[in-house]
C-alpha positions as CSV (number, residue, x, y, z in Angstrom):
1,X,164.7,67.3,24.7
2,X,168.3,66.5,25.5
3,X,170.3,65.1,28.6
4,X,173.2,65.3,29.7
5,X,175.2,61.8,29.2
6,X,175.6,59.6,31.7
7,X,172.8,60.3,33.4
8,X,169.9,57.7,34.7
9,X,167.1,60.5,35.0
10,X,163.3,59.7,33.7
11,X,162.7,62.9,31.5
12,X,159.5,64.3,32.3
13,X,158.1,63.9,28.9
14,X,157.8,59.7,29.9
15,X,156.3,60.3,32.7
16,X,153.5,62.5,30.7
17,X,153.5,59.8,27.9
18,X,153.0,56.9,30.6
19,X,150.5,58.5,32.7
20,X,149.0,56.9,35.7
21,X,149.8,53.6,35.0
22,X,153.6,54.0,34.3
23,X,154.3,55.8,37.4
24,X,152.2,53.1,39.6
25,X,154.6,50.7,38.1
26,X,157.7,52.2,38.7
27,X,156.3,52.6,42.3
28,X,156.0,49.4,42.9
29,X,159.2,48.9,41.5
30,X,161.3,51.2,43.6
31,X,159.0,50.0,46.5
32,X,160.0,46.4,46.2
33,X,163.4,47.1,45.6
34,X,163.5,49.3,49.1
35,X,161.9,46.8,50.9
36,X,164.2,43.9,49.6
37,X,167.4,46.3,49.7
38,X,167.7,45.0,46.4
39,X,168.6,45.9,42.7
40,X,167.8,43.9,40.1
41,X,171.1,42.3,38.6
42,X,169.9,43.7,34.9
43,X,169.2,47.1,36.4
44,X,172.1,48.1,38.4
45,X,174.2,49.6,35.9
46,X,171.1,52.1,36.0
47,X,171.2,52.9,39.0
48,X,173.2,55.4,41.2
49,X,173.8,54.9,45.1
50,X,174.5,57.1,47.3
51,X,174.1,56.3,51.0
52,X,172.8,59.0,53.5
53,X,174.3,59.2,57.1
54,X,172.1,60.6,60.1
C-alpha cells in the first residue's frame, strides 16, 4: 500500500496488525499529550499542527 510523501498518516493496515492494544496505546498517547499541551521533543517532526478558531 503506498502513501503519498510527506505525510504522518497511520495506514490502516497498522492499525489492523496492532489490534486492540496498539490503538489503546496511541490513545493514551495523544491523550497525555492533549492534556499536557505537549509534544514529545523526538516526535514533533511527526506531527502537524493546525490550530482551530471558534
Amino acid at each position: 500500500m503506498a502513501k503519498a510523501p510527506g505525510t504522518g498518516a497511520i495506514q490502516a493496515d497498522v492499525y489492523k496488525k496492532g489490534g486492540k492494544a496498539l490503538t489503546a496505546r496511541l490513545h493514551q498517547m495523544f491523550l497525555l499529550m492533549w492534556e499536557q499541551e505537549t509534544i514529545p521533543q523526538r516526535n514533533q517532526r511527526n506531527f502537524h499542527h493546525t490550530s482551530v478558531q471558534a
